[in-house]
KEPADO-872162 format. One record per residue (C-alpha): residue in three letters; x, y, z. Coordinates in steps of 0.001 Angstrom, whole numbers, plus 524288, in hexadecimal, padded with zeros to 5 digits. Layout:
// residues N
<r "ALA" <X Y Z>>
...
END
This chain:
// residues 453
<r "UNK" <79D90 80E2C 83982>>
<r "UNK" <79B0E 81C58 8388D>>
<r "UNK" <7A429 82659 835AB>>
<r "UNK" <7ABB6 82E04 83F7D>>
<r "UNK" <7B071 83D40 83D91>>
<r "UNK" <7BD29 842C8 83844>>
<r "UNK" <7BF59 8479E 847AD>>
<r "UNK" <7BDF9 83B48 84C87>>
<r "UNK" <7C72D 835E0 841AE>>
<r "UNK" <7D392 83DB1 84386>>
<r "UNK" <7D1F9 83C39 8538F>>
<r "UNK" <7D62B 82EA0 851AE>>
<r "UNK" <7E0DF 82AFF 85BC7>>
<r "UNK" <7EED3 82908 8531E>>
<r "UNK" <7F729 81C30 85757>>
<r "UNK" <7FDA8 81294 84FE5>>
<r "UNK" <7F595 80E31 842F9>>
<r "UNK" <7F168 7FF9A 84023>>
<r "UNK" <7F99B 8011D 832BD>>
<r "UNK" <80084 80BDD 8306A>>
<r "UNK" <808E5 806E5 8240A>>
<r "UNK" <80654 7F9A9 81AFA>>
<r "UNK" <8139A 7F706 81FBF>>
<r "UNK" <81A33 7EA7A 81BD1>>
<r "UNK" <81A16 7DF44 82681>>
<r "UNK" <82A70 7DD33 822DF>>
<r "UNK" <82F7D 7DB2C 83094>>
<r "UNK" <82F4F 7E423 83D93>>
<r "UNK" <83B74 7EAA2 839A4>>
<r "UNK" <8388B 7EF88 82AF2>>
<r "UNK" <829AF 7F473 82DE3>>
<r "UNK" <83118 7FB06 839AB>>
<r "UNK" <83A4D 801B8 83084>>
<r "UNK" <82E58 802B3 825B6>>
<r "UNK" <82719 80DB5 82FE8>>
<r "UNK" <83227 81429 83282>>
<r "UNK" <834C4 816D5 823BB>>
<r "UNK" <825FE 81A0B 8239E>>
<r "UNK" <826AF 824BE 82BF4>>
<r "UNK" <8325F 82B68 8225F>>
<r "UNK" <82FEC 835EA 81777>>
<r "UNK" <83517 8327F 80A83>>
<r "UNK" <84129 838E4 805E1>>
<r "UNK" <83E77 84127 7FA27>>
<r "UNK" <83B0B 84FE0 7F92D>>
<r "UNK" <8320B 85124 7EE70>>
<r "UNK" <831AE 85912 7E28D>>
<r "UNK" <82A70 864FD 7DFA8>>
<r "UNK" <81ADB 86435 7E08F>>
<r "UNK" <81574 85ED1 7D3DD>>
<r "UNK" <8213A 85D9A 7CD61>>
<r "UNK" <82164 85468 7C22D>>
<r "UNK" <82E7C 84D44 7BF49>>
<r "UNK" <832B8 8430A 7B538>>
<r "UNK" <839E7 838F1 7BB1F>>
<r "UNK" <83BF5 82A93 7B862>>
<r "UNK" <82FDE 821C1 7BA12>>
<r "UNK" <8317A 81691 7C27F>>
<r "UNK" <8369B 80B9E 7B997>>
<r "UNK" <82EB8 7FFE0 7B3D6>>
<r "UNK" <83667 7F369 7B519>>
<r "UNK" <837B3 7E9FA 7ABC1>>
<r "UNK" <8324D 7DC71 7B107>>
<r "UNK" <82F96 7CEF3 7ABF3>>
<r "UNK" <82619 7C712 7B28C>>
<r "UNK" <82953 7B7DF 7B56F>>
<r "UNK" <8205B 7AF19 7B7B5>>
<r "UNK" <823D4 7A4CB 7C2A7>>
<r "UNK" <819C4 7992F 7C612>>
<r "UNK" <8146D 79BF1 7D4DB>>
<r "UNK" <81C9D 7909A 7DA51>>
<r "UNK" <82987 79556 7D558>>
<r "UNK" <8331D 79D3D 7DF00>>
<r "UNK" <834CA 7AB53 7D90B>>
<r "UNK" <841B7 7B34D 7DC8E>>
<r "UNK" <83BB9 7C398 7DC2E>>
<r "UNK" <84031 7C915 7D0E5>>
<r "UNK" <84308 7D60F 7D625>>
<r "UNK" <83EC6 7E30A 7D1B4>>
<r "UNK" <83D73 7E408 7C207>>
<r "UNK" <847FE 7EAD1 7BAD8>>
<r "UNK" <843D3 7F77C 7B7EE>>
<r "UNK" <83FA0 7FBF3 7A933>>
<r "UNK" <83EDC 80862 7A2D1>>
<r "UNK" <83D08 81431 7A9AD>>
<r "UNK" <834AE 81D2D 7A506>>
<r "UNK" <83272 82B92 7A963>>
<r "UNK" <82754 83289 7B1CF>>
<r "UNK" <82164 83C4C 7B75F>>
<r "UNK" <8206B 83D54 7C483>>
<r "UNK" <81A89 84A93 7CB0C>>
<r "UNK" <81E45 84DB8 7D957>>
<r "UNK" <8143D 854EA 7E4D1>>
<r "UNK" <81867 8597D 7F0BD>>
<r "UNK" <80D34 85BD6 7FC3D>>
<r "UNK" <80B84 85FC5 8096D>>
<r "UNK" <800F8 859EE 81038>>
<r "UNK" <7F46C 86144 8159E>>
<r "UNK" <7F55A 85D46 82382>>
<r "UNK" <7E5E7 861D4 82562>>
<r "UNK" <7DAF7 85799 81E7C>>
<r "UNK" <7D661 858FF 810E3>>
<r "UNK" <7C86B 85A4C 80BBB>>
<r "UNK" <7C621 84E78 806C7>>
<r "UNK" <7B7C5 85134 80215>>
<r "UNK" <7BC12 85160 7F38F>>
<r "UNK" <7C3CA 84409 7F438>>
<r "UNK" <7BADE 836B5 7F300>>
<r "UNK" <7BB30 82911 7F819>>
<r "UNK" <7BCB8 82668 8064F>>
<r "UNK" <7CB83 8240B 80DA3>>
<r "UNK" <7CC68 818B2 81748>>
<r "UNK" <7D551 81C16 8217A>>
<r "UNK" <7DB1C 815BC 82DD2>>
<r "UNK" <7D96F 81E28 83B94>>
<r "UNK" <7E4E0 81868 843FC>>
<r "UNK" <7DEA4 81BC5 85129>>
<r "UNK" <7D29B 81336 84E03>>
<r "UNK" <7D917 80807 844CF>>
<r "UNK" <7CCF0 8097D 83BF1>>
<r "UNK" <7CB23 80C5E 82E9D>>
<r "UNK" <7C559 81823 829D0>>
<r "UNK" <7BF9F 81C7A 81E49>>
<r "UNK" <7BF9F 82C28 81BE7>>
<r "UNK" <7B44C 830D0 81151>>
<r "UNK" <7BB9E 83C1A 8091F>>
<r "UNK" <7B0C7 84363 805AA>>
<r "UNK" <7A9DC 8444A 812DF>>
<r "UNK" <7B522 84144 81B85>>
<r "UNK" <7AEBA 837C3 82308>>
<r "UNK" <7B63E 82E5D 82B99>>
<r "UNK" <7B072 82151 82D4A>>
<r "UNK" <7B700 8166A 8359D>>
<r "UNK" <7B6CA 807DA 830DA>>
<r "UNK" <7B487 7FB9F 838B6>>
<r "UNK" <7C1E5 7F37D 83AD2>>
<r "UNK" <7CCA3 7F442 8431B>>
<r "UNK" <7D8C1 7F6C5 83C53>>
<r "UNK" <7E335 7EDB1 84238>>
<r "UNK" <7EF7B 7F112 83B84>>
<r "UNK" <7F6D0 7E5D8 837BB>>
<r "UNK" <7F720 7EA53 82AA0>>
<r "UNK" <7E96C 7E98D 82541>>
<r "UNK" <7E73A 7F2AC 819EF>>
<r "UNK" <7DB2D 7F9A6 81464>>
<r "UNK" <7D8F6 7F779 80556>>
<r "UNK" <7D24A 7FF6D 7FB84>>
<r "UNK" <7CAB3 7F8AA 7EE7F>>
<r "UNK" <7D1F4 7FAD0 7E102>>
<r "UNK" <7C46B 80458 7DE78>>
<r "UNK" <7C752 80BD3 7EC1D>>
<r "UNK" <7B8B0 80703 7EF7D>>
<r "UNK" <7BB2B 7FEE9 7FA81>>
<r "UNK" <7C454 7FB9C 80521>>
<r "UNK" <7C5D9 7F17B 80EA7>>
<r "UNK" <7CD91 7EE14 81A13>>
<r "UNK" <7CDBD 7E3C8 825C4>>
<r "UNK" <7CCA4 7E436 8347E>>
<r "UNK" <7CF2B 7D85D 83E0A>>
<r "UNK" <7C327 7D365 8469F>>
<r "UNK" <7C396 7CFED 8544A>>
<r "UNK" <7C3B5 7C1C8 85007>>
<r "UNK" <7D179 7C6C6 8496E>>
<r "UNK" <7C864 7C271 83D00>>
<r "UNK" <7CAFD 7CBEB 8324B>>
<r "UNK" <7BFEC 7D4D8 82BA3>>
<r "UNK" <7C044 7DBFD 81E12>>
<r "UNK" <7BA7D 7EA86 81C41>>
<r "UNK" <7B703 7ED26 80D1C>>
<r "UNK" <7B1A3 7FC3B 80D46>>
<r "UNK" <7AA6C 801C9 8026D>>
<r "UNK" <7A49F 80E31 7FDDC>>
<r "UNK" <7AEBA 81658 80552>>
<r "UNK" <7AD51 80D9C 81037>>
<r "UNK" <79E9B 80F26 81240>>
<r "UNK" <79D0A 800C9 81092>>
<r "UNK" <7A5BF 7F856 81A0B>>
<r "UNK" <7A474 7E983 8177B>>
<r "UNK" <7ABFE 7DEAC 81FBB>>
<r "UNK" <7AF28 7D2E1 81DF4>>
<r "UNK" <7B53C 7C7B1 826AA>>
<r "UNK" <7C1D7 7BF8B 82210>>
<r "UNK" <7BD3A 7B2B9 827BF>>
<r "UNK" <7CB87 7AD9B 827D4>>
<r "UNK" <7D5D8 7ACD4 831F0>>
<r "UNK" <7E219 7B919 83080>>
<r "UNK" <7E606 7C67A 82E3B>>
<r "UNK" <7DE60 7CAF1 820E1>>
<r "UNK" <7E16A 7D743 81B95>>
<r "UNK" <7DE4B 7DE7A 80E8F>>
<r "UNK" <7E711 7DD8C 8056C>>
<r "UNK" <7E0B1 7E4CC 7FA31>>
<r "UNK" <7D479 7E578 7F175>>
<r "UNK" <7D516 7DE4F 7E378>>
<r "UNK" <7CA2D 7E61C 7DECA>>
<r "UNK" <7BE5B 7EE18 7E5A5>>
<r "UNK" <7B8EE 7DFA2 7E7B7>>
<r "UNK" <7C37D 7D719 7EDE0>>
<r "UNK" <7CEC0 7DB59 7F67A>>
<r "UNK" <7D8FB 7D10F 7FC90>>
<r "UNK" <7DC73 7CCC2 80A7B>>
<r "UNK" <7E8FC 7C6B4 81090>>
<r "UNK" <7EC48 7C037 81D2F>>
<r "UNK" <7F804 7C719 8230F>>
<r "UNK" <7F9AD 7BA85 82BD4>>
<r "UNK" <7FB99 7B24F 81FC8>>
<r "UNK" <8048C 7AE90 81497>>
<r "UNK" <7FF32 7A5D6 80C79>>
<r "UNK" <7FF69 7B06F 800C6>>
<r "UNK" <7EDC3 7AEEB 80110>>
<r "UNK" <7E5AA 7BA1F 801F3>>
<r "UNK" <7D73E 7BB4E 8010E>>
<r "UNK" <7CEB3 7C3AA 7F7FE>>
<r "UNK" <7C2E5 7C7E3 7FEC6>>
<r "UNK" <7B517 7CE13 7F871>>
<r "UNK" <7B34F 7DA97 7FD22>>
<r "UNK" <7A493 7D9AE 7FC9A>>
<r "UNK" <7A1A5 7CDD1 8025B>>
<r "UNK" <7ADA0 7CA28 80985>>
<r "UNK" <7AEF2 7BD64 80326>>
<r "UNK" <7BEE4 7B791 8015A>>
<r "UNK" <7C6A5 7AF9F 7F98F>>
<r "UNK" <7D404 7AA75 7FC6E>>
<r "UNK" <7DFB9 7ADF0 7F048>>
<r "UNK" <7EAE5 7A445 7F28E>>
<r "UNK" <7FA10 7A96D 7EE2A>>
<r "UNK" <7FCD8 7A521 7DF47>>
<r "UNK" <80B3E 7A739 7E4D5>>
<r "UNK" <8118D 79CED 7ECAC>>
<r "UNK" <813FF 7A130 7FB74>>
<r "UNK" <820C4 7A077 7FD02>>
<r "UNK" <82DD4 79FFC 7F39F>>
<r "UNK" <83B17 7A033 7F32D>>
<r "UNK" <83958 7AE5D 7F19C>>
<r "UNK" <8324D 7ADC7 7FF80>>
<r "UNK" <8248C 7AD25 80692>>
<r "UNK" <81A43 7B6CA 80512>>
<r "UNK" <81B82 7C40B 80AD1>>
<r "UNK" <80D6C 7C2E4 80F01>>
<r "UNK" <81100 7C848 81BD8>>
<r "UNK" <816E4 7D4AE 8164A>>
<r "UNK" <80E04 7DF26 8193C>>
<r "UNK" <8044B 7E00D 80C15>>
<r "UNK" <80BCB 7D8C1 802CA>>
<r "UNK" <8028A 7CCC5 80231>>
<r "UNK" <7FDAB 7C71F 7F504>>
<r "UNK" <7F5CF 7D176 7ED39>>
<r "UNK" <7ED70 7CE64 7E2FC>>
<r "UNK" <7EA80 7D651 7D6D1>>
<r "UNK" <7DBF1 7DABF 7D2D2>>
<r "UNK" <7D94B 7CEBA 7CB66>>
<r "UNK" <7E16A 7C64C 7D450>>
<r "UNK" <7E96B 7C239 7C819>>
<r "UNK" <7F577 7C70F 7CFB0>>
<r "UNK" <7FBBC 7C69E 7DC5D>>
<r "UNK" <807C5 7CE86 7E41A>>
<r "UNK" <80EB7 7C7A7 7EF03>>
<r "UNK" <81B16 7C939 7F585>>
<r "UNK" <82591 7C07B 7FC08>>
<r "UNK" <82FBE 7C17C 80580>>
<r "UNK" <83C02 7BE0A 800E8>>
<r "UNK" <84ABD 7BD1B 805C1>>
<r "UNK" <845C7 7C31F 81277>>
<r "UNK" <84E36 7BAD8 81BD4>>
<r "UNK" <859E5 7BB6B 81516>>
<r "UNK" <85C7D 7C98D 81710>>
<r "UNK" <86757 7CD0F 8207D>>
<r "UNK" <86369 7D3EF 82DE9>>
<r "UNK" <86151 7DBEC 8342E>>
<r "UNK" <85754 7DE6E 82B09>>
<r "UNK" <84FC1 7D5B4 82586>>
<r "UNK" <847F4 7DC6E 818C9>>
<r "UNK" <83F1E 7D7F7 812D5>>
<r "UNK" <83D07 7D502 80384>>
<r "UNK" <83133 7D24E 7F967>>
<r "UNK" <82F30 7C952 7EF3C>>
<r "UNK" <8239A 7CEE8 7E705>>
<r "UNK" <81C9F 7C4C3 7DF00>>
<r "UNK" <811C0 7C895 7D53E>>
<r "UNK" <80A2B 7BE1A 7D160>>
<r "UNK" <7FFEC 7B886 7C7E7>>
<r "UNK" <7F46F 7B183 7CE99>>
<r "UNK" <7EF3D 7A94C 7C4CA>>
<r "UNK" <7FB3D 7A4F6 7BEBD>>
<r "UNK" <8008F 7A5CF 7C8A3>>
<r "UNK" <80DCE 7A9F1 7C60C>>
<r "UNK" <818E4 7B3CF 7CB6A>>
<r "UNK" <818A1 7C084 7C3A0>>
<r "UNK" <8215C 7C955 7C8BB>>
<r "UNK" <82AB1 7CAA7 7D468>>
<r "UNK" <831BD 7D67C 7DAA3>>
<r "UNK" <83897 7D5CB 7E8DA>>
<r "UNK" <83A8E 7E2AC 7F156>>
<r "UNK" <8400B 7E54A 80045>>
<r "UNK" <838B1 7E63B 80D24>>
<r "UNK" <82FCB 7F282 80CF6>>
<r "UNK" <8281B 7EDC2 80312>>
<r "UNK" <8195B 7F184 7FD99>>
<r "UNK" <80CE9 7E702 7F9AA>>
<r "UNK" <8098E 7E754 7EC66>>
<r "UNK" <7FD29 7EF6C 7E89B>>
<r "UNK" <7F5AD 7EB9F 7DC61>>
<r "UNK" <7EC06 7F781 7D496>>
<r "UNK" <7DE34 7F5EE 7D413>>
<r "UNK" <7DFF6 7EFE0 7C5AF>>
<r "UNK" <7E813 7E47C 7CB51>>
<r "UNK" <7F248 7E57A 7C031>>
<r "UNK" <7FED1 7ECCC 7C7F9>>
<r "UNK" <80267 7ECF2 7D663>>
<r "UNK" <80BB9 7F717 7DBE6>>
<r "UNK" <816B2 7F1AE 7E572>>
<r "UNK" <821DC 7F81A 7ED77>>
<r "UNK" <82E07 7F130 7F26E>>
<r "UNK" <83BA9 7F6EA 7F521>>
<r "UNK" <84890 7F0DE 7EFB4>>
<r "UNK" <84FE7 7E726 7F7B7>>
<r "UNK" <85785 7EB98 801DC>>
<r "UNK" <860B2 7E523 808FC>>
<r "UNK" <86316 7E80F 81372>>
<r "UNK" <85698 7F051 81426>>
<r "UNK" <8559B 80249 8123C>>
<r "UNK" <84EA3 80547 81D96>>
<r "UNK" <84E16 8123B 81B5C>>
<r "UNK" <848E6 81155 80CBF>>
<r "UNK" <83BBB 80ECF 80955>>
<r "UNK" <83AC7 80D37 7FAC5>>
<r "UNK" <832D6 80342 7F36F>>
<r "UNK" <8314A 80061 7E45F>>
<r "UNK" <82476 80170 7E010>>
<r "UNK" <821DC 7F817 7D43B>>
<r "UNK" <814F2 7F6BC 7CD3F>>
<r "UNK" <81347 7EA6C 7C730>>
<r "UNK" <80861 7E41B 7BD53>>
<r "UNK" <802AC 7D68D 7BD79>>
<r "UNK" <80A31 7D4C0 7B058>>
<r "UNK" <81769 7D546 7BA75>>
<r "UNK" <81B27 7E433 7B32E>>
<r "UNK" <82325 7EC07 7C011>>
<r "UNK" <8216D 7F98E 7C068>>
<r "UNK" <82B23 800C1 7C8EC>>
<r "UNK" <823A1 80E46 7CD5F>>
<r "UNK" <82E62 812A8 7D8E9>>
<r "UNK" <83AFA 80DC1 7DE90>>
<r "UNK" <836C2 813DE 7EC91>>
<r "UNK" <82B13 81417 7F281>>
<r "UNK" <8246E 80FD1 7FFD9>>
<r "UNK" <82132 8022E 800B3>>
<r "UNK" <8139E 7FF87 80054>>
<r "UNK" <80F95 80D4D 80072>>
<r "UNK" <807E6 80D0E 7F11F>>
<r "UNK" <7F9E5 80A99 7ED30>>
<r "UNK" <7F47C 80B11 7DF5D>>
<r "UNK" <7EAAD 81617 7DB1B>>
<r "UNK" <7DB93 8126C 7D866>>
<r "UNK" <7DDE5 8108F 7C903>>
<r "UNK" <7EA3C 80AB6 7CBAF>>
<r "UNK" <7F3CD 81360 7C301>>
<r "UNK" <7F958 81AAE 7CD0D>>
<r "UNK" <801EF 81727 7DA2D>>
<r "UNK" <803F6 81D6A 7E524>>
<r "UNK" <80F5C 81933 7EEB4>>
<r "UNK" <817E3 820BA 7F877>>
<r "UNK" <82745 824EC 7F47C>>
<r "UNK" <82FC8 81DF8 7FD80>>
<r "UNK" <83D68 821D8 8037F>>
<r "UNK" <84B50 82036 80350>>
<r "UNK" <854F1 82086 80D67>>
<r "UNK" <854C9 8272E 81925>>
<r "UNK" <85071 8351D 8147C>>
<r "UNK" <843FC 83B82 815CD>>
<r "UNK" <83B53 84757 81303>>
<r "UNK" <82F19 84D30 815AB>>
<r "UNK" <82967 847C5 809C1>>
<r "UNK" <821BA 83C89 80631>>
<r "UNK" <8209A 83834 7F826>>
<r "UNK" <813A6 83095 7F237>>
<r "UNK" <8151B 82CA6 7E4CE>>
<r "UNK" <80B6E 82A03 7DB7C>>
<r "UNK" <80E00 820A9 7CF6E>>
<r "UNK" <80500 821CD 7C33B>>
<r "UNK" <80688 81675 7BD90>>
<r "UNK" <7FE22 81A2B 7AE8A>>
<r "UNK" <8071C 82800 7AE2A>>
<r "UNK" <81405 8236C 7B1B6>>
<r "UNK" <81447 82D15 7BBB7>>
<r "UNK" <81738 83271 7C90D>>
<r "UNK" <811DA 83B69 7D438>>
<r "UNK" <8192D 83C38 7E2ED>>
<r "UNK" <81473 844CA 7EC1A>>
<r "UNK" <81CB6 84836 7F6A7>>
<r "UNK" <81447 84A4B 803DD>>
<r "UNK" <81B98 85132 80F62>>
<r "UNK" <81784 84DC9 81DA9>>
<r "UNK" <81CAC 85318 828BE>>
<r "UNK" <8280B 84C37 83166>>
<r "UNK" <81EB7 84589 838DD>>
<r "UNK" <816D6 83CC6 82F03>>
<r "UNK" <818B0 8312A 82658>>
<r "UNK" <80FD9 82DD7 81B80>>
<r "UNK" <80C96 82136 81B79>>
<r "UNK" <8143B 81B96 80FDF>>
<r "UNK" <81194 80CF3 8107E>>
<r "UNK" <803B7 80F60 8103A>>
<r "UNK" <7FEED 810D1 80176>>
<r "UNK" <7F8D6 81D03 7FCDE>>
<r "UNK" <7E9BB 81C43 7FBCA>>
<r "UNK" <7E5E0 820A0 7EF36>>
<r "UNK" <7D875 82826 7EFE9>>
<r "UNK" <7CD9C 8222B 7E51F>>
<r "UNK" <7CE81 82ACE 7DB44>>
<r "UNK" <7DE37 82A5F 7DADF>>
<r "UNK" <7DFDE 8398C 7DDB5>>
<r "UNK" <7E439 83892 7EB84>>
<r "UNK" <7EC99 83069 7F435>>
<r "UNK" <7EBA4 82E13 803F0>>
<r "UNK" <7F5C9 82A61 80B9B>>
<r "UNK" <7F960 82B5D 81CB7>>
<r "UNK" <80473 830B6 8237D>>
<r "UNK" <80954 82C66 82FD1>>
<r "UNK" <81016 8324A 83977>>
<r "UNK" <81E24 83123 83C63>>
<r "UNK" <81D3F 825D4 846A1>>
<r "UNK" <81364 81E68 83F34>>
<r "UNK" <80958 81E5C 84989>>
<r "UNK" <7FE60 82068 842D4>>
<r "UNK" <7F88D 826F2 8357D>>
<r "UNK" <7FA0A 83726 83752>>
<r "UNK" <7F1A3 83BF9 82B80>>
<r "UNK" <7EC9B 83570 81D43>>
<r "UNK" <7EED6 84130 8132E>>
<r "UNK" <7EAC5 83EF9 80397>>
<r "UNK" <7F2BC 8422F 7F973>>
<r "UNK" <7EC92 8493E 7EC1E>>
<r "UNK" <7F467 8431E 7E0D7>>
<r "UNK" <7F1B6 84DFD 7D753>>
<r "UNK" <7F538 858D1 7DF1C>>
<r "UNK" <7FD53 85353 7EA08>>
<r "UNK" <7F82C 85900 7F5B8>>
<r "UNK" <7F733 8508F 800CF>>
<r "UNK" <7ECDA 85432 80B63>>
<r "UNK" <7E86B 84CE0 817A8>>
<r "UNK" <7DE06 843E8 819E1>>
<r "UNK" <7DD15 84137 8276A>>
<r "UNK" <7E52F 83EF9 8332F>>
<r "UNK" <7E7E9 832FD 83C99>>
<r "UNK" <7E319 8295E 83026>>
<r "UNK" <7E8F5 81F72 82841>>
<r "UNK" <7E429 81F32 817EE>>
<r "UNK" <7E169 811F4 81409>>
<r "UNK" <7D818 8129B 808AF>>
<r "UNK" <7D015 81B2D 7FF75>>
<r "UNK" <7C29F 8175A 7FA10>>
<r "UNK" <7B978 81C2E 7F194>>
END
């Protein structure tokens, strides 16, 4: 399909986007309250631009790993007592976005984007900003588009006429499209990629805890089974809860799920909802590590080495804070060790850079409060140390929180969308420079999903 100009592009008619957020399927009444936090500023005014500060570095609990055969019924062990807390430093930027597009002629790779007026997928060439539209209707019930650990390829599906489900794999920025048909029955989506080979599918219409690995050059599957048992005492499998299905590391040694647990016991008129996380060995296979969090929650993410996975839950409430959106984020290793980075930020809203010592994840927010700022954090992992950048919009916009940063190739830039206040639609994709802080925009009317070099 040939490309199409920038005009043409940012004409596109503006209505309600197929997917707006990677929201959590919890229940009608907590996604409703979930966009309407969305559309709030966080509450803290940030420091001066480029200050550096020493502060206390988020804490490294102390946890033992038990090892439980995969028949036995597991209570969660909760969130690991915390360990020693050692000092870091974290340096602050403030910005103002450039409301008028950037030159992107010295930045590589090529951004795939979503145009909500077409429900296509786009892919945006950096250097000579052309626009090219991909085949595939973009249906919206949740489908995601995944980039390879190598940023060398993406893929993402589309549903045929026969309601059949077809797989995109694009490579060399997109300039070579490949499908390939899912002869079975259901709802596949793409969960992830396990290395620039293989990526993973799940049925959203099924809970048997199975998901298939697919070749991305021929198209050929294979079926993995759960090493977990379906259900426990400690509940079923959250399989239905928005991307928290079972993810496999690089070397598909080890496995994240989640459960539901205690959800109909809780009082009404709320009903929230509560995670059992359950890491698990494959081979064994036995039950490494547990950790159980409140409704709001975010899937687990493993780096492109496949030995940590980031994860974001928020602490039990009771009833629920609808007005607070704070999640832990925890890294954890395959060896059970739990890493606490932050005590607040937005569930779901992190992604890992390229060489996988860095993460990037959005500050969440307490209480009722707001500002004009918005607050993206950036861990490094290696340096024991922190950058936020607080990003002021205007009244009228909402950055897209729950949507990960997109880390560019090289890990010098991140992309991210803003919404507008009613959540109709995407308003503009800007991209952040990490070493300077300066935020400038991409384009308008688009949705970032992916950067590939």
């Amino acid at each position: 399909m040939g490309p199409f100009t920038h005009a043409q592009h940012l004409h596109l008619p503006r209505c309600a986007p197929c997917r707006p957020v990677r929201s959590r399927c919890q229940s009608i009444l907590l996604v409703g309250f979930s966009l309407l936090a969305a559309s709030c500023q966080p509450s803290a005014t940030p420091p001066t631009l480029g200050s550096p500060a020493t502060v206390a570095l988020p804490p490294t609990p102390a946890h033992t790993p038990t090892a439980h055969a995969a028949t036995e019924t597991v209570r969660p062990v909760g969130t690991p007592t915390p360990g020693v807390t050692p000092t870091s430093t974290v340096e602050y930027f403030s910005a103002e976005p450039l409301a008028k597009p950037m030159n992107t002629t010295e930045l590589g790779g090529t951004i795939v984007l979503t145009g909500p007026g077409r429900f296509r997928h786009f892919l945006y060439h950096l250097r000579t900003r052309e626009i090219t539209e991909l085949p595939g209707t973009y249906l919206g019930f949740g489908e995601p588009l995944e980039v390879s650990p190598a940023r060398t390829a993406f893929a993402y599906t589309e549903m045929t006429a026969l309601r059949t489900i077809r797989v995109y794999v694009g490579r060399d920025e997109g300039r070579r499209l490949t499908p390939h048909l899912i002869p079975d029955e259901g709802r596949w989506i793409v969960l992830g990629w396990l290395d620039d080979d293989y990526l993973t599918l799940a049925d959203v219409e099924r809970s048997d805890g199975s998901i298939k690995v697919m070749n991305s050059i021929d198209g050929s599957l294979t079926r993995i089974g759960p090493p977990f048992p379906l259900s426990t005492e400690n509940g079923p499998l959250a399989w239905i809860a928005g991307e928290i299905y079972a993810r496999y590391n690089r070397a598909r040694s080890h496995v994240v799920t989640a459960r539901w647990i205690d959800n109909q016991a809780d009082v009404e008129p709320f009903v929230p909802m509560r995670y059992t996380y359950e890491l698990w060995d494959a081979y064994t296979p036995r039950l490494l590590w547990t950790a159980s969090g409140g409704g709001f929650s975010g899937p687990p993410v493993w780096n492109a080495s496949g030995d940590n996975f980031v994860v974001a839950y928020p602490p039990y409430r009771n009833p629920p804070d609808f007005y607070s959106m704070c999640a832990e984020v925890h890294v954890v290793s395959v060896a059970a060790a739990d890493r606490l980075l932050d005590d607040c930020s937005w569930p779901g809203g992190y992604s890992w850079s390229p060489d996988g010592t860095r993460i990037a994840a959005w500050r969440g927010e307490q209480g009722e409060r707001r500002s004009e700022y918005i607050q993206l954090q950036v861990f490094d992992l290696a340096q024991s140390s922190i950058r936020r950048y607080a990003i002021r919009f205007d009244k009228y916009a909402a950055v897209n929180r729950p949507q990960p940063p997109v880390w560019s190739p090289d890990g010098l830039y991140l992309a991210f969308s803003e919404m507008d206040e009613s959540l109709v639609g995407p308003l503009r994709s800007w991209i952040l420079d990490l070493e300077t802080g300066e935020v400038q925009m991409l384009m308008s009317g688009t949705l970032v999903e992916g950067w590939v070099q």
